[in-house]
N, C-alpha and C positions, 0 to 999 in steps of 0.2 A: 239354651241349646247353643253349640259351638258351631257357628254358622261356617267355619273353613272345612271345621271337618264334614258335616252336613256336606259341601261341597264337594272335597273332596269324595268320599262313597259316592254323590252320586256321577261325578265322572269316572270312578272306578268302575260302577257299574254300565255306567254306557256304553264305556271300552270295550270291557270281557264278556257284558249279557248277563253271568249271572256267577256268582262268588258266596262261598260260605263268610263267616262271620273272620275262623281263622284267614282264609285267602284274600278278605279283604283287609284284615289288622297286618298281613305280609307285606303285601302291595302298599301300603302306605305309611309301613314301620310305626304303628300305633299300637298301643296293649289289643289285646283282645277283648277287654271287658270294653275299656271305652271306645271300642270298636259296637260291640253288642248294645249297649246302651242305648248310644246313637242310632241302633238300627233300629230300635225298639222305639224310638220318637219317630224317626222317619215313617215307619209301619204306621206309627197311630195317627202321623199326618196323611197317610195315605199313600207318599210318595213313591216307597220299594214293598212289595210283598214276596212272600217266603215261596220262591220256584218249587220246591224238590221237597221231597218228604225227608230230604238230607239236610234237611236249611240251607240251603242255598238261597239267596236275595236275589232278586233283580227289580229294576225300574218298572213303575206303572209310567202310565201316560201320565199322570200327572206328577211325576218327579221329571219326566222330559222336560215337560211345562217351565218346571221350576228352576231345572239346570240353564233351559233355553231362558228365562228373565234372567237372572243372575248375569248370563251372557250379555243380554242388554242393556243391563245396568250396572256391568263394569265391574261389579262383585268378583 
């Protein structure tokens, strides 16, 4: 897993609250697939679940968790 990009989504989505696949591959000038990809490991780590019947993502508490370690470990 691409631990920057893993990062970045999940500060992308902390920002905005909650982003489809395309509006967070915008926001971060990445394809969309390996935008989706990645969202698709985060989901199976638990981290972000799908808001909206539109797919839209936003953070669980435990991708909070996980943006907040990163933060303290300098990541």
């Amino acid at each position: 897993m691409d631990g920057s990009l893993e990062r970045e989504i999940l500060e992308v989505l902390a920002a905005h609250g909650q982003l489809s696949v395309p509006g967070i591959a915008d926001a971060l000038d990445r394809h969309p697939v390996t935008v989706d990809r990645q969202c698709y490991d985060l989901q199976t780590d638990g981290h972000i679940v799908i808001a909206t019947s539109g797919g839209a993502y936003k953070l669980t508490e435990e991708g909070r968790s996980r943006l907040e370690r990163s933060d303290d470990e300098g990541v």
